[in-house]
C-alpha positions as CSV (number, residue, x, y, z in Angstrom):
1,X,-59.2,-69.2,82.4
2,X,-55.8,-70.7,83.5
3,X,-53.8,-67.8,86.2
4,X,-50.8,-67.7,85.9
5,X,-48.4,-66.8,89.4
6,X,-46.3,-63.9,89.4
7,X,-43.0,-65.8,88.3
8,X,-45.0,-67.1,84.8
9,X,-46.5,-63.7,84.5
10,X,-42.4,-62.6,84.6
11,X,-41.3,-65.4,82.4
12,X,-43.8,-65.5,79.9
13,X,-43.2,-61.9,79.6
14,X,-39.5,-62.0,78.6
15,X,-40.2,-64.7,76.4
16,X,-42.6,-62.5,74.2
17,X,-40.2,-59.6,73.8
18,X,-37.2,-62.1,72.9
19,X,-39.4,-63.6,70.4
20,X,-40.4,-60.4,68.0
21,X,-36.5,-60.3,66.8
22,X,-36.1,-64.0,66.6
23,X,-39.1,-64.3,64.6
24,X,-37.5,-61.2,62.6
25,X,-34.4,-63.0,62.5
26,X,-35.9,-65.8,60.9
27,X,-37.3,-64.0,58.0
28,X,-33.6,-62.8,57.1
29,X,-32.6,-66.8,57.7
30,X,-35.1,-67.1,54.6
31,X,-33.3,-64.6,52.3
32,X,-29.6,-65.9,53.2
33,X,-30.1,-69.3,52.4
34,X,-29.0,-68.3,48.8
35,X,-26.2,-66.7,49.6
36,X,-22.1,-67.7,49.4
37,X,-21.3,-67.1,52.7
38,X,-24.9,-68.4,54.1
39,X,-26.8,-67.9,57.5
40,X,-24.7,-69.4,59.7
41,X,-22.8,-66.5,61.0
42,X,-26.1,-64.6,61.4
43,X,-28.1,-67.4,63.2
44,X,-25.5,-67.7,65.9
45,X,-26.0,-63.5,66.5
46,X,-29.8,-64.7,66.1
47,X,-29.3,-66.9,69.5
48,X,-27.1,-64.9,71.0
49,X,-29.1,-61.7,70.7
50,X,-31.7,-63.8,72.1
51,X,-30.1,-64.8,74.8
52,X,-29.2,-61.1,75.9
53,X,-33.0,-60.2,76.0
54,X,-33.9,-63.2,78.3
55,X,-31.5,-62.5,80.7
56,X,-31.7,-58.7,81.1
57,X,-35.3,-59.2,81.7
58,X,-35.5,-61.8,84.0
59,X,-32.6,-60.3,85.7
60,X,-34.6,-57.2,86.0
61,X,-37.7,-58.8,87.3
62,X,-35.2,-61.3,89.6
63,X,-32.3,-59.6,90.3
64,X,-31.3,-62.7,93.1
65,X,-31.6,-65.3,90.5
66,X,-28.9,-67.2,89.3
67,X,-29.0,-68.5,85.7
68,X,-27.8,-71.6,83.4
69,X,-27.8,-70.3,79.9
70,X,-26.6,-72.2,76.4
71,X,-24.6,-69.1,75.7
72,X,-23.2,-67.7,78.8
73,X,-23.2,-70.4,80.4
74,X,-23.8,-70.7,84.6
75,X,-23.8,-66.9,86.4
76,X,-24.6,-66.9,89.9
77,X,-27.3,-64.9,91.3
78,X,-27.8,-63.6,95.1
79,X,-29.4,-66.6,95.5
80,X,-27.9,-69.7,95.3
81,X,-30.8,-72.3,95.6
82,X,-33.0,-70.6,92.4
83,X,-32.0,-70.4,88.6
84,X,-33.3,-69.7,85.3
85,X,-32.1,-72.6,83.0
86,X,-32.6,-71.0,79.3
87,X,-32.3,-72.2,75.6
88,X,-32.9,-69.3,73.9
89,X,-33.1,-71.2,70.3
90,X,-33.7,-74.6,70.6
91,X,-34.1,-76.2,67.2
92,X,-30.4,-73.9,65.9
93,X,-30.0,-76.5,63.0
94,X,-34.1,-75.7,61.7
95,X,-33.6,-72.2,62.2
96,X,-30.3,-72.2,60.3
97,X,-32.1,-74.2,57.6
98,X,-34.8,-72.2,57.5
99,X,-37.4,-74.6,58.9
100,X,-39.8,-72.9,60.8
101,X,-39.6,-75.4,63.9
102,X,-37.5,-74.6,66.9
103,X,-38.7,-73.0,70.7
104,X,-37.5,-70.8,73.5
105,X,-37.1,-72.5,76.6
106,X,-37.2,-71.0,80.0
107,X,-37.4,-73.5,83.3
108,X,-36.6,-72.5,87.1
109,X,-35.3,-74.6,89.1
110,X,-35.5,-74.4,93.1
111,X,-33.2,-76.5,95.1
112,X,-32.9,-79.1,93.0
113,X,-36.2,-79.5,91.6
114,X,-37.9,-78.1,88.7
115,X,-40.9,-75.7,89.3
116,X,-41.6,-73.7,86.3
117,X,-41.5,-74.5,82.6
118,X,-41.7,-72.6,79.0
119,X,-41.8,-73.6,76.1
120,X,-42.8,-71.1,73.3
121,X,-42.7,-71.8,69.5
122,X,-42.7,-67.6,68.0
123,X,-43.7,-69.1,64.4
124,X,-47.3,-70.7,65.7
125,X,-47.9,-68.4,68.6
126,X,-48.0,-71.5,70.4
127,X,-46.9,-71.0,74.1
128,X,-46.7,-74.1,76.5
129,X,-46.4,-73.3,80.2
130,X,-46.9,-75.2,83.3
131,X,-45.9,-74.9,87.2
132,X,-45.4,-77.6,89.9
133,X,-48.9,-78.3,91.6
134,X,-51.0,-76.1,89.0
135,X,-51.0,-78.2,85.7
136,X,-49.8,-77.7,82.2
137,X,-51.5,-75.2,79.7
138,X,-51.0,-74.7,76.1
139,X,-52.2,-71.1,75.7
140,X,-54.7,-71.2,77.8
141,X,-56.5,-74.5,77.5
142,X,-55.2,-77.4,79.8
143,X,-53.0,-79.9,78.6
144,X,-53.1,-84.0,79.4
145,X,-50.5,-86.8,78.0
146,X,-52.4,-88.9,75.6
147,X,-54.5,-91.8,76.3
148,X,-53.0,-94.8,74.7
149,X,-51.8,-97.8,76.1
150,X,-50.3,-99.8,73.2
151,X,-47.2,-100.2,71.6
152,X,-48.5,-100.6,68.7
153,X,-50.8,-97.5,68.7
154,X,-47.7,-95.0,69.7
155,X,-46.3,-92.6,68.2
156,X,-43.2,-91.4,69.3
157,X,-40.5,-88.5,68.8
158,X,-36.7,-88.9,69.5
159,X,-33.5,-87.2,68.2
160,X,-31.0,-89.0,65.8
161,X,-27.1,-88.7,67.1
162,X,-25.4,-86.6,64.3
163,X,-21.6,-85.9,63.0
164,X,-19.3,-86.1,66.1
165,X,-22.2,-86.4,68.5
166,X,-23.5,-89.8,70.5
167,X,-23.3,-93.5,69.2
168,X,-24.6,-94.2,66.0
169,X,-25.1,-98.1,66.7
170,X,-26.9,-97.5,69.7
171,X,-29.3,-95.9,68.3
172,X,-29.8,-97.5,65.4
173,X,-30.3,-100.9,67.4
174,X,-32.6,-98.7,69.7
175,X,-34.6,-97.9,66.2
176,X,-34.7,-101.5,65.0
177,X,-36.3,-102.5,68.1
178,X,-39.0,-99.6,68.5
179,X,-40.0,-99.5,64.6
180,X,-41.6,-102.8,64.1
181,X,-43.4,-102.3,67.1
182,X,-45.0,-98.5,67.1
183,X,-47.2,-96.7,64.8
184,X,-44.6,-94.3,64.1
185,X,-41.4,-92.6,64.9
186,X,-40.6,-88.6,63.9
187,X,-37.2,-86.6,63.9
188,X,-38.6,-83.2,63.8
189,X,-34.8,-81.7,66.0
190,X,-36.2,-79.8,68.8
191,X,-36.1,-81.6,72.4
192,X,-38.2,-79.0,74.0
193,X,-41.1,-79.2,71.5
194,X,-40.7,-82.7,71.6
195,X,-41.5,-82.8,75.1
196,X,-44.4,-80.1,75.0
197,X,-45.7,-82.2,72.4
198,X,-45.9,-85.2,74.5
199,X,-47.5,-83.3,77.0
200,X,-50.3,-82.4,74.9
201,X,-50.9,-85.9,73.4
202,X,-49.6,-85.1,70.0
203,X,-46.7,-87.7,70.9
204,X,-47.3,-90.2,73.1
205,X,-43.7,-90.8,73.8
206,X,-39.9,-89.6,73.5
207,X,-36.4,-90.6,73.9
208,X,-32.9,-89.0,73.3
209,X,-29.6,-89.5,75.1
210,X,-27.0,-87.0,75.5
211,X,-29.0,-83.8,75.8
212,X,-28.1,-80.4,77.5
213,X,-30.1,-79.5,80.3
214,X,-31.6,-76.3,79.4
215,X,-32.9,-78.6,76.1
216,X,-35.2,-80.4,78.6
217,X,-36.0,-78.5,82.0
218,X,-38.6,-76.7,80.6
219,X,-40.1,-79.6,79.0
220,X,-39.8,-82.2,81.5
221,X,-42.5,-79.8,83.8
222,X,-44.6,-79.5,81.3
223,X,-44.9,-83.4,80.9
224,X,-45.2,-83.7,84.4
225,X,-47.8,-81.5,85.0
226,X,-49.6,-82.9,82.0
227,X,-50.1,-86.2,83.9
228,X,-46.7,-88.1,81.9
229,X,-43.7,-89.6,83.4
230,X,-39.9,-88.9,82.8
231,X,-36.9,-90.6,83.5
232,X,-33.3,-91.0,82.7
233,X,-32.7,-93.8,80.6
234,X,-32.2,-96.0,83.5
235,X,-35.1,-95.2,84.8
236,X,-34.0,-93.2,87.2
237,X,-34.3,-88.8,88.0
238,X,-30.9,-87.5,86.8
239,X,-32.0,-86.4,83.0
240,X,-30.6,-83.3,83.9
241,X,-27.4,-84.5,84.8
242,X,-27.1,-87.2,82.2
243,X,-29.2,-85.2,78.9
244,X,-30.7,-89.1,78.5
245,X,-34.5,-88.6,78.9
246,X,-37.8,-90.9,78.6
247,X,-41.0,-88.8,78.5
248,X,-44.4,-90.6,78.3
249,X,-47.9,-91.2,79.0
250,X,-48.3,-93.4,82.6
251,X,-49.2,-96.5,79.9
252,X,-46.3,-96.4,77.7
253,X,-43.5,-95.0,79.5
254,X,-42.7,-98.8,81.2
255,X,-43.0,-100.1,77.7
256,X,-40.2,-98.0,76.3
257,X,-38.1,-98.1,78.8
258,X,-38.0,-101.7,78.9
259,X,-37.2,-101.5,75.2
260,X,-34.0,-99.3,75.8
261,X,-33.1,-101.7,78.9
262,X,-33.2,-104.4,76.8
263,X,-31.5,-102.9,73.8
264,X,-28.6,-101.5,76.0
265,X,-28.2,-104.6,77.5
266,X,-27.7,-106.7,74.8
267,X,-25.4,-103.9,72.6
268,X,-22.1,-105.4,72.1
269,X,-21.0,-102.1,70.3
């Protein structure tokens, strides 16, 4: 059986009891949908009331963290080289729609480096968790990126720019390059399940530019730990900094970001 340290034990935790009102909240999503005024209103409450849980309980389990929250944005603990990074409903858009596909996410980050990840989706009961040096876990059985080494055998996850948000033609000439070559390409509009899914080989790979950071902190341990790599778009570590992200397995994460090089390069956009 997988042990989890102290700090997941804490985590994980918090995580459970935020998640017995959001998944409340989402049966009430459900019943507003045909209503004038619709669920908007209420799934903003929804991820803010979520929000409020995390943090009193991880405040009250690590009083000398500091925290990085969707919401509240940065508060700064007693502590100023540790922080919760949280997304308490990532997937708003599902949720408010009533498709039952969106995640908590809960990373920590320790001087610059991410050590801890969560990723929990309340509808499945399925909980990804994974620390630095100990290996990613979905539940309790251990997780590995997927073995494929082809293009052509891939399928891959990314998320499509939207009204007022990222560059339409980029992306579209990213997606005229990838299709012809892959086995597949989904849109299913959370980042951090995107990247727990790569890390249990349900993906194999997954790209998206102009992400926040608490969309991918969790995720991008979780990948790790699974045996994948993760990049910038550039190919270089500042995802956090830049929200452009390339998570894969060790065989196709060259691939793709060749791909995006290339289409980057030649955009005239």
């Amino acid at each position: 059986m997988a042990r989890r340290s102290p700090l997941m034990n804490v985590m994980v935790s918090a995580i459970l009891k935020a998640s017995r009102n959001l998944r409340r909240d989402f049966g009430e999503v459900e019943q507003l949908q045909v209503s004038k005024k619709g669920p908007a209103d209420f799934v903003s409450q929804a991820d803010k009331r979520t929000e409020k849980t995390l943090f009193e309980e991880l405040s009250r389990a690590r009083p000398d963290f500091g925290f990085l929250m969707e919401e509240q944005g940065e508060i700064k603990g007693k502590r100023d080289d540790v922080r919760f990074i949280i997304d308490p409903l990532d997937g708003t858009t599902n949720f408010l729609h009533g498709l039952p596909h969106f995640a908590i996410s809960v990373a920590v980050e320790e001087r610059g480096e991410l050590i801890a990840g969560v990723v929990y989706a309340p509808l499945t009961d399925e909980l990804f968790w994974a620390e630095k040096g100990q290996g990613a876990y979905l539940n309790e059985a251990r997780l590995r990126v997927s073995g494929r080494n082809k293009m052509e055998d891939a399928l891959l996850a990314t998320g499509i720019p939207f009204k007022g948000r990222g560059n339409h033609d980029l992306f579209m000439a990213e997606m005229a390059e990838f299709m012809p070559n892959v086995s597949g390409i989904r849109r299913f509009g959370s980042a951090a399940l995107d990247l727990a899914y790569v890390a249990a080989g349900r993906y194999d790979g997954f790209w998206e530019a102009g992400l926040s950071s608490w969309d991918i902190a969790a995720g991008i341990v979780l990948v790790r730990e699974a045996g994948g790599y993760v990049s910038d778009l550039k190919g270089g570590t500042e995802m956090l900094n830049s929200g452009d992200i390339i998570a894969a397995n060790d065989q196709l994460h060259a691939p793709m970001q060749r791909v995006i090089k290339r289409v980057h390069r030649g955009f005239k956009g």
